[in-house]
N, C-alpha and C positions, 0 to 999 in steps of 0.2 A: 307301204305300198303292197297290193294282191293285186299278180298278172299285171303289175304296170300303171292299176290305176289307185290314185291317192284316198285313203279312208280319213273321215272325220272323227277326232276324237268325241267319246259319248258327253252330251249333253250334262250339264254340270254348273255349279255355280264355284268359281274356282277363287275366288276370295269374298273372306265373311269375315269382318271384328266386330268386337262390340267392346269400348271405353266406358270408365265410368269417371266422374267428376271429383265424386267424394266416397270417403269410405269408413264415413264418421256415423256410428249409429246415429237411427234416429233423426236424419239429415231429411227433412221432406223435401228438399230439393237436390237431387240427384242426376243428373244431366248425364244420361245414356246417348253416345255419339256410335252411329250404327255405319257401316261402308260394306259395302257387296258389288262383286261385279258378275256377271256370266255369261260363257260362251256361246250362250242363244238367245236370242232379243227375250225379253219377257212381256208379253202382251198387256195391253190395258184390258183392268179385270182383275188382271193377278193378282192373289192373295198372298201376303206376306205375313208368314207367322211366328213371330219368334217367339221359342218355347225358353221353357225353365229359369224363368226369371223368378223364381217360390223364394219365398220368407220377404218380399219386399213387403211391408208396412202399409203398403198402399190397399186400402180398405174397398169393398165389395167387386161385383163383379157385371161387364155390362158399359162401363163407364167410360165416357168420352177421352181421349187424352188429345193434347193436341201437340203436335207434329212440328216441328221446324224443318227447313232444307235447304238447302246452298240455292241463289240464285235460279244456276241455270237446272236446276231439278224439280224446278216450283209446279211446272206443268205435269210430272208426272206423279211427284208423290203429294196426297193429302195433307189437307193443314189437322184433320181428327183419325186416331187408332183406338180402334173397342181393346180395353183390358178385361182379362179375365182371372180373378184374383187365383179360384182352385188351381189353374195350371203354369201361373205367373207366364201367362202368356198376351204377346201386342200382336196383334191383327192389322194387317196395312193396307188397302183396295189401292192398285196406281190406277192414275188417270189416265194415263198415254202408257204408250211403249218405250221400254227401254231398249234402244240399239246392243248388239251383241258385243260384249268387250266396255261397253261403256260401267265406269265405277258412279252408286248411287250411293247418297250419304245425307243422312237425316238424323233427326237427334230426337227425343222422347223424354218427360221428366216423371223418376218415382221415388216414391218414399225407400228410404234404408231400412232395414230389418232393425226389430224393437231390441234385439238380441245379437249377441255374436255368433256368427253361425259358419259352414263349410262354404268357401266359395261358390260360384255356381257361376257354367259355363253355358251360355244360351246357344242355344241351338235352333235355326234356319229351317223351314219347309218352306217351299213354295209350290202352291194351291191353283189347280187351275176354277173354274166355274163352278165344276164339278164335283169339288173336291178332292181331284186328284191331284196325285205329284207330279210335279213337271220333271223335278232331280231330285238326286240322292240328299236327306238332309246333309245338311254339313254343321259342324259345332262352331264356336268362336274358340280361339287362342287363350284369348284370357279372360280368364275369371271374374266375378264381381257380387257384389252384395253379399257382402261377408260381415258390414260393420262390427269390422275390426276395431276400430278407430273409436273409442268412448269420448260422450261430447264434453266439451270444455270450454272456462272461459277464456278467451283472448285476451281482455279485459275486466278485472272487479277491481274498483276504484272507488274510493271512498274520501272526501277530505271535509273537511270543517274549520268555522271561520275563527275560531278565538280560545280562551281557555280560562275564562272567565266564574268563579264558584258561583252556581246558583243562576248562572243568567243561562237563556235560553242563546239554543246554537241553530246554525242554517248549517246541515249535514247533506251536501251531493255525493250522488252514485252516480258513475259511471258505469254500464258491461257492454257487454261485448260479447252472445255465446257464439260456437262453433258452427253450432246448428240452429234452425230456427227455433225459435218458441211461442208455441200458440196460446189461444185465449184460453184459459182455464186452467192454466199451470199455475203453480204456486211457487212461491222463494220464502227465504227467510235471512234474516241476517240476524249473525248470534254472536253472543260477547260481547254486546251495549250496554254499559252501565251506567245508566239513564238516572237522574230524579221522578222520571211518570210511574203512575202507580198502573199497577195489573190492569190489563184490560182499556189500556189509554187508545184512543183512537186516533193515528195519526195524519192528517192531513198532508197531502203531496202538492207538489209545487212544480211549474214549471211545462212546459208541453210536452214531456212524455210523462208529464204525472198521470196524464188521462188516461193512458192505458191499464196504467192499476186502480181501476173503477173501484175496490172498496177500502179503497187507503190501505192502512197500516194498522195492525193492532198490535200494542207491547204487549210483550207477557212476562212474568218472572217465575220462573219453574226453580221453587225452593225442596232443601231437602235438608232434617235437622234445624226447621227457622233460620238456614243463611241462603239468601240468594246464589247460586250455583252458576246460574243461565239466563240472561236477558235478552231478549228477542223479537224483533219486530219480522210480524211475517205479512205476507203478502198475496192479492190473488191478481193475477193476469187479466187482463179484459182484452178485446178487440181492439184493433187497431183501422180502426175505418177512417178513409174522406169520402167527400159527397163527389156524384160525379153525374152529369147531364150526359144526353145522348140526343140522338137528333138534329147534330149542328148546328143548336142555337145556343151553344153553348155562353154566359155569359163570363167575363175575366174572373181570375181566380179569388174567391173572398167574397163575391158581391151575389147581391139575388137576382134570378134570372126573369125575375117578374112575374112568371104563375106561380099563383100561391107561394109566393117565399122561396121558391125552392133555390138554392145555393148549391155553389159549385166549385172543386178546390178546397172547400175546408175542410177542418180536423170533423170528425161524429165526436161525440161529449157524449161519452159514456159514466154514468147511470142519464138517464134524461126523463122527464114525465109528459107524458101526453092523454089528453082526456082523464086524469085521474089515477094514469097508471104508470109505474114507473118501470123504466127498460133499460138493460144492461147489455142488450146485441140486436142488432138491426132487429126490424119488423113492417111485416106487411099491413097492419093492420091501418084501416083509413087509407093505404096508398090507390091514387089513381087509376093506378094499372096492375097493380098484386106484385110490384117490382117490393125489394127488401126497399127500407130508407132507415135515415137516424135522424135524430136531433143537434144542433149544431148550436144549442145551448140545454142549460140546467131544465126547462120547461118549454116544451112547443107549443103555441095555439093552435084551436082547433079540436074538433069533434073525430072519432071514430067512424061517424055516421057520415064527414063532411069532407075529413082528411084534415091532414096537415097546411093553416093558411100561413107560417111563417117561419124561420129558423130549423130548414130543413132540408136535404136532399137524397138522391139516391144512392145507397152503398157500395164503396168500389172498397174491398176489406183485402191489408197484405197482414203477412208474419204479423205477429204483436210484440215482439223482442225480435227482429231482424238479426241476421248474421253477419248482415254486411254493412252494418253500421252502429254507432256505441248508442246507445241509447241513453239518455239522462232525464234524472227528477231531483227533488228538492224535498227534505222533510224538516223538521225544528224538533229538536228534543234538549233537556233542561241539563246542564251538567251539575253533578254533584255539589250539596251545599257543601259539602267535608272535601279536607284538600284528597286530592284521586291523578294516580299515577296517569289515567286513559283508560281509555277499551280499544281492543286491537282485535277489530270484528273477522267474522268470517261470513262466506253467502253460498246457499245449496238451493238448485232447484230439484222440486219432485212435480209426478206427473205423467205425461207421457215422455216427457225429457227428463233424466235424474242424472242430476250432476252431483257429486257428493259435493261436500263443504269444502271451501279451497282461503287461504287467507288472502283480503282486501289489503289492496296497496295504497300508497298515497301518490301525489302528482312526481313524485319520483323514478315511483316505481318501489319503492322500501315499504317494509310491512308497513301498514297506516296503525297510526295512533288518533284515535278523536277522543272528545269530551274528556280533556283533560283537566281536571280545576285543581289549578296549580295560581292562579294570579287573581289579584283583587281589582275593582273598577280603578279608571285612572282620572285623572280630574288637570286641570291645570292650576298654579298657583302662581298668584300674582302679587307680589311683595312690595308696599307702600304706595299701591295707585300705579305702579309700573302697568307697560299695557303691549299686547303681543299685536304686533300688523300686520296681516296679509297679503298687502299689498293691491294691487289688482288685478282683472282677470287678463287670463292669457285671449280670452274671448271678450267681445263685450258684454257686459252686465247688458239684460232686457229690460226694456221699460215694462214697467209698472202698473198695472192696475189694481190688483190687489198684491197684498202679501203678508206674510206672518215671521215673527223673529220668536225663538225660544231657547233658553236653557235651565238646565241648574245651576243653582248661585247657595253662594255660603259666603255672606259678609256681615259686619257689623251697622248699626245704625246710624246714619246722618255723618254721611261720608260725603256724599253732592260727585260719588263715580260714574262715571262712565261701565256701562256691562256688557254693550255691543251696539256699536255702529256702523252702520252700514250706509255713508256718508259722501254725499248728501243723498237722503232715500227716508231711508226708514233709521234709528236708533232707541233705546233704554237705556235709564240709566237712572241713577238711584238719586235723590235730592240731600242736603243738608239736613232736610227735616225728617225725623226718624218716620218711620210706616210710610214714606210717598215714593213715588216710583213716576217718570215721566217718559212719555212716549213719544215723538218730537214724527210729524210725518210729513215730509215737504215741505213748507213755510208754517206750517201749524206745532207747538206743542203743548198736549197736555198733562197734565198734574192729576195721578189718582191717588186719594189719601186712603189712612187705613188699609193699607195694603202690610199684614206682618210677616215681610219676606227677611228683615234686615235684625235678626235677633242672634246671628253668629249657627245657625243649621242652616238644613241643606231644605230648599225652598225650589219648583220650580215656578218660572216667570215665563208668560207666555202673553204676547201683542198680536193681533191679528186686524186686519182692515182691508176696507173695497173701496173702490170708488164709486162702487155704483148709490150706496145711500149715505155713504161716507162714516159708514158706521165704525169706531174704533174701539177694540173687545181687551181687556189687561184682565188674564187669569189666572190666579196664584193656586198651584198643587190642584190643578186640574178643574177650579171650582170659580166662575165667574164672581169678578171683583165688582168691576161697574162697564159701564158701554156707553157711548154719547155718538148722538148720529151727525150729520154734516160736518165733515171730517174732510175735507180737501174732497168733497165730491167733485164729481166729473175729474179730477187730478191726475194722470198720468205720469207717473214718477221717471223721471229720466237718470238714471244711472250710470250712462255712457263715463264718468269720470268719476267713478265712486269708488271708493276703498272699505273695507271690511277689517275694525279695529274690536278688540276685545279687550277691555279693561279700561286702565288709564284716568288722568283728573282731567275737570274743565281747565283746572287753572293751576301754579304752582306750590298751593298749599299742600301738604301732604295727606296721602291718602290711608284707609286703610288694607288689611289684605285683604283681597278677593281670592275665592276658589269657584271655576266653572269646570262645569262636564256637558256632554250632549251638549252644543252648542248648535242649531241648528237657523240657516234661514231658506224660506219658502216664497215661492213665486203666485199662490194661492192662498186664499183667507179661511185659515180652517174655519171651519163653524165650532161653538162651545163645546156640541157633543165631542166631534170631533178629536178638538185637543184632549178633553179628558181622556179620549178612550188611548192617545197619540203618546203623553207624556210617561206614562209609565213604563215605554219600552226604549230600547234604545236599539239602534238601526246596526246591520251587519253587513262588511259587504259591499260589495260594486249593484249591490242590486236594489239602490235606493232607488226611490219615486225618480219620475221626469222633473218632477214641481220643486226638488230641492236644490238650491242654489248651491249651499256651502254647508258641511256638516264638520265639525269638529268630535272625534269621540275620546283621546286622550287616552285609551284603552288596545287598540289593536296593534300598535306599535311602538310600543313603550317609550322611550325621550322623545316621540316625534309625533304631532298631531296629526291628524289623517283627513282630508278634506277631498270628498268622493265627486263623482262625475268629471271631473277635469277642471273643474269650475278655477279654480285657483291651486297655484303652485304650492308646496307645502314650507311654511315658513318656519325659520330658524326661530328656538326658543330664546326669547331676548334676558338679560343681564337681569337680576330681581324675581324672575323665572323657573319654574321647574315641572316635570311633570310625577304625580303625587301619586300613589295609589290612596283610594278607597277603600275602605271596610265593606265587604258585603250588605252589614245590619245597616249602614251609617245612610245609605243611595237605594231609593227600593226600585232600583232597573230590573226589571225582571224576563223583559222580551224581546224577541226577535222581529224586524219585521223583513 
């Protein structure tokens, strides 16, 4: 008080923070949470400046940001603040007026410095029209963008399906980094010691295989003629879906009617359009000069005309998210020589550079892959003895087409049984040496000359349709004979059918069978088909839809493995055993 009467404290902004999220370099999502309150309204107009925000990563100057803010503040502060890189400074215009004493809080997102660097403390002006100050600057408390914090993975996870010499493997990655990682970064994963020769290109799998648009290439970096370092590296692409505007938006996956254009799906990156192929959004041919992608391998359509099909506009986030694992799928061949493993490791460079950190497996324990330690496995069936399945926990589907196949290793003019699928589909070998019978419905036939039955390993393959009743028997991948009117129009009912392997028609004795790959199919491969089919052998819960029942005799040694759920896994019966193979002896060679 002077003389009695009350003095106002001077004009002042009397709280100012500023939070930050992360403090992980290199973080281009950094969530700066801002609160200021002051002793005198602040006008709509007012400029809000906060300074010394320097060495943020976030590139040029000019540039929109956009603004979040609590509910009830929506009316005063903006949804955009201009940055200005030279003075790592955000610029705020409010809309309205803030009452005096009221706290305002908003939030801003920028990039973390590329580098580890001194804290830095932002500091508050506020601007009137004029550019003058209405108060004293005032600093914030605490410090930020220091990226102290170097990035990291949360997760690198690595496992593999078998350990098989010489067969090909399905190898998943799992990460996870700290921070995001954009399109054009690069990884590598090292200490794979693979069967592919220099320079193998590997193919990805799976939906986030897209984001590494140019696969995989191995390398082997020797020194002294011994391989030293094996390594599959890798480059980063975009991470785009298609996304409508307009609110005609059509459901997720489907085309919205003009011109093809789609909405909710993944962009397929590399893609070709007019002749030219594209590896990140483009405007070219678009109706409005908006970015778009491709939502397949090749779009239709002209440059001149635009895109008429498999296409939409680009809504693109992170390409390696932070906040979620990202996974793909690649195949590579394990040593033909028995091999302890490879117990890889994975480094990203770029504008994110993580060093090399070692891959774990679904434990969590260093991972070991591509171990070739074990030979194929086969089942062995002792004097016509025969293994049963039983039936499914589901019903078997009816039938219109389908295909039965394995490998077989038996002797001649045995009249056994080699898989039945009964009453349905069955094979099975005759008395008479070279004949093989294929029994479909009420129909069976008899192919002769068929030389499966000479004590090697042979594979046999049935396929049939209803629709011309064609029925195809092809021995090592290579068409025997085919005869058409085959139970046409026939729809096989299954509903009480069981699934036998081996066994005699009758009580004469038989002799030994040996099966592998044992597969049945709800679809009629075609000839090409099986040939390209029998040479590999399936890995994995990540068989086809179309496969009924699969027997591999390999992935779990005493016990056969019958995938999709189709059937319970059966006890090996008395006469019975499970055999390894010889590498030389089964030329299974892939993965599918």
């Amino acid at each position: 008080r002077i003389l009695g009467v009350a003095t106002l404290p001077d004009a002042a902004v009397t709280h100012f923070t500023v939070v930050e999220s992360s403090s992980i370099r290199n973080d281009m999502h950094n969530t700066l949470r801002f609160s200021l309150r002051a002793n005198r309204a602040l006008p709509k107009g007012v400029v809000l400046e906060i300074r010394g925000l320097t060495g943020s990563a976030t590139r040029g100057t000019g540039l929109t940001f956009a603004i979040t803010s609590a509910p009830e503040h929506s009316a005063v502060v903006p949804q955009t603040g201009i940055w200005t890189q030279t003075s790592g400074t955000l610029s705020i215009t409010l809309n309205a007026t803030l009452p005096p004493f009221a706290y305002l809080a908003f939030s801003a997102t920028l990039a973390n410095p590329d580098v580890k660097q001194t804290p830095k403390a932002a500091t508050l002006r506020v601007l009137d029209a004029s550019s003058n100050s209405l108060f004293p600057d005032i600093a914030s408390a605490v410090s930020l963008l220091s990226g102290a914090v170097p990035p990291s993975l949360v997760v690198a996870r690595i496992t593999s399906q078998h350990s098989v010499r010489g067969a090909r493997d399905i190898l998943t990655v799992a990460i996870q980094p700290s921070v995001p990682i954009l399109a054009g970064a690069t990884f590598k994963i090292a200490g794979v010691k693979a069967a592919e020769t220099d320079g193998t290109v590997i193919a990805l799998q799976g939906r986030h295989g897209e984001r590494f648009y140019t696969g995989g290439v191995y390398s082997a970096e020797t020194k002294s003629q011994l391989a030293i370092l094996q390594t599959l590296n890798f480059q980063v692409g975009p991470n785009c879906t298609t996304d409508c505007t307009g609110g005609s938006c059509p459901p997720n996956g489907a085309a919205s009617g003009l011109n093809g254009r789609e909405h909710g799906r993944d962009c397929r990156f590399p893609f070709t359009f007019d002749g030219v192929e594209y590896s990140f959004c483009t405007a070219v041919g678009s109706p409005d000069g908006r970015a778009w992608c491709g939502t397949a391998s090749t779009v239709p359509g002209t440059a001149a005309a635009g895109p008429s099909g498999s296409w939409g506009y680009c809504a693109c986030h992170d390409a390696i998210p932070a906040g979620e694992i990202t996974t793909f799928s690649f195949a590579l061949t394990a040593p033909l020589a028995l091999s302890p493993g490879s117990q890889p490791t994975i480094a990203f460079a770029g504008r994110v550079v993580i060093p090399a950190v070692p891959m774990t497996d679904a434990s969590g324990e260093r991972a070991l892959v591509l171990a070739a330690s074990s030979d194929l496995g086969a089942l062995f069936l002792h004097n016509g003895s025969a293994l049963s399945a039983g039936t499914r926990a589901a019903p078997w589907p009816e039938l219109a087409e389908g295909s039965i196949e394995a490998w077989v290793k038996v002797g001649a003019g045995t009249g056994q049984n080699l898989i039945a699928l009964s009453p349905g589909m069955s094979l099975s070998s005759t008395a008479t040496p070279n004949e093989v019978e294929v029994s479909i419905g009420g129909s069976a036939i008899v192919f002769s000359s068929v030389g499966f039955d000479n004590g090697a390993w042979h594979h046999l393959a049935a396929t049939w349709s209803n629709l011309n009743g064609r029925l195809a028997l092809l021995l090592d991948g290579g068409l025997v004979s085919s005869q058409l009117n085959v139970e046409t129009g026939t729809t096989l009912s299954l509903s009480a059918s069981s699934l036998t392997l081996g066994g005699m028609p009758s009580s004469s004795p038989g002799l030994d069978l040996t099966l592998a790959e044992v597969r049945c199919w709800s679809v009629a491969w075609t000839d090409a088909e099986v040939a390209a089919l029998y040479p590999n052998f399936l890995v994995g819960e990540a068989a086809p839809q179309a496969l009924l029942a699969h027997y591999d005799f390999t992935l779990h040694g005493s016990d056969s493995s019958i995938y999709n759920s189709t059937l319970s896994s059966p006890s090996i019966p008395g006469g019975a055993e499970i055999v390894p193979v010889p590498r030389a002896a089964l030329p299974l060679h892939a993965a599918i």
